[in-house]
N, C-alpha and C positions, 0 to 999 in steps of 0.2 A: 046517250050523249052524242052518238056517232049524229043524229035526225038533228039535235040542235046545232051542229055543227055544217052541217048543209042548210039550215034553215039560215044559220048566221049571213053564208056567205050568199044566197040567192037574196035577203035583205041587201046586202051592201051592195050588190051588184044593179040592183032594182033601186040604189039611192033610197032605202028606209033605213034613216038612221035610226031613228026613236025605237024601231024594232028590233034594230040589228042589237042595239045598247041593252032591250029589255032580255035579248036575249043572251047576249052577256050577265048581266046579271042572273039569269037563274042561272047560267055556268057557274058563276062565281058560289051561289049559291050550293049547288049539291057539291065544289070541289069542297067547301067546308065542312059540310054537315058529314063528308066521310072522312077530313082530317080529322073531325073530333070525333065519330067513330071511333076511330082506329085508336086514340087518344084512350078514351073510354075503355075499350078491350084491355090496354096494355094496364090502367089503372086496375082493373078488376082482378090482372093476376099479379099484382105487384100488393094489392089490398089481401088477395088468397093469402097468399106466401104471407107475409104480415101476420094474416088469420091463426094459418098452423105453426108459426114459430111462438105468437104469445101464448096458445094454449098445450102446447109441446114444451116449453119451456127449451127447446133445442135449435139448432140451425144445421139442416144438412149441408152437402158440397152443392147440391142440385137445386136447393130454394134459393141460396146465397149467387148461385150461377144465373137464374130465373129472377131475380130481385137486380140486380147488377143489368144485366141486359135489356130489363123493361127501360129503367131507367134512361138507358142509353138510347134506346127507339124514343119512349117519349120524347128527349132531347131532342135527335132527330127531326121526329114530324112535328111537333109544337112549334118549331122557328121556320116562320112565314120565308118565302124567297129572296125575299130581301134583306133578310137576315139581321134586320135589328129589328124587328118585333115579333111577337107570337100570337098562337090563335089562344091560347086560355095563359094570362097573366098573374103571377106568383100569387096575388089575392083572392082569385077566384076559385084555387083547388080543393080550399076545406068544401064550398058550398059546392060544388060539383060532384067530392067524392059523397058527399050526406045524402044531394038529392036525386043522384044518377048513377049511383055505382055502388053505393053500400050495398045494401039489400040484394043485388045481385051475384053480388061478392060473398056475400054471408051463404046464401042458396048453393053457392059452387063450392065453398068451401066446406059446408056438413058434408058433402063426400067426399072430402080427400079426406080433412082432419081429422084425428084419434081414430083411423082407420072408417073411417064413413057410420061410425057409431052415433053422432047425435043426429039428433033432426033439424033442419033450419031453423026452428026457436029457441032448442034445448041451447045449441051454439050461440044463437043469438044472445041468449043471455047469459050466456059465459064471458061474453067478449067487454074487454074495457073498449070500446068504442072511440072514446074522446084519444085514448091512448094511440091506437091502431091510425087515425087523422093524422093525430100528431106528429106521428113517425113518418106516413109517407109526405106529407107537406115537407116535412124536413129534406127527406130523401128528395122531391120532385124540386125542392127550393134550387137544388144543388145544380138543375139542368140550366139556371140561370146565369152560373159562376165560373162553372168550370167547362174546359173543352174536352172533345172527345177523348183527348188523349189522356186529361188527366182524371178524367171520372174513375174510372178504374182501381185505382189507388184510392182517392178519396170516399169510394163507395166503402173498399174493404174496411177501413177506420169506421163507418160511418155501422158496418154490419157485425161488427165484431162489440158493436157496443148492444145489440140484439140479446133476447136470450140466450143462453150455448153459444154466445157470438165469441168468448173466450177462448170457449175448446176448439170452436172451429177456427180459430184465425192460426191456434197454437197447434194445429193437426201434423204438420211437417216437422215438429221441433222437438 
């Protein structure tokens, strides 16, 4: 980045604009391609978590902590600078999680889940799939509605409807 960034300004200083704009563009281009990175990473362990709680049938302090905070980052880097639009748009997260982070997700999570006893198919097909979507669409709907300050709250309502999301909400009581 640093070579395109000297490349820009020896353009504009040399009057190539056509050049100096193509190479804004590829800036523009790799700061995306790592927002949605980064996007991706935080999906895959909010999909984990997701993973080990439907076939756990439980919810620790530490997935529920891990689940809540992905949320929050997604939030975070998904709202472009200008702050009223984003790089992936509430209808595009089932096909994103299906065609770029499941199966990554599944692989990561045969070793955490049931203590790293399945294999990534045996998990695989344990899992309701359509379910596991369902939930985080729900969960990531949420970075559309609320603010930082009030996700927090709204997440717990949102994880306590989870498996063992009863015992864990009711852990303090």
């Amino acid at each position: 980045m640093t070579q395109e960034l000297i490349d820009l300004r020896t353009c504009i200083l040399e009057g190539r604009y056509a050049d100096a704009l193509a190479i804004v563009d590829e800036l523009e281009g790799m700061s995306k391609k790592a927002v949605l990175r980064q996007i991706k990473s935080f999906v895959r362990i909010l999909l984990i978590h997701l993973m080990k709680n439907q076939l756990e049938q439980r919810l620790t302090n530490s997935w529920a902590a891990s689940i809540r905070n992905t949320i929050r980052e997604i939030r975070e880097v998904n709202l472009k600078e200008n702050k009223t639009s984003y790089y992936i748009n509430l209808n595009e997260w089932e096909n994103l999680i299906e065609e770029e982070v499941m199966e990554d997700a599944i692989a990561d999570a045969s070793e955490e889940a049931m203590n790293g006893k399945l294999t990534r198919s045996q998990l695989s097909a344990m899992l309701d799939k359509n379910q596991i979507i369902s939930t985080a669409v729900s969960f990531l709907a949420l970075t559309y509605t609320y603010s930082p300050k009030e996700l927090p709250v709204i997440m717990d309502d949102y994880l306590s409807q989870l498996a063992g999301g009863s015992n864990w909400i009711n852990r303090e009581q």
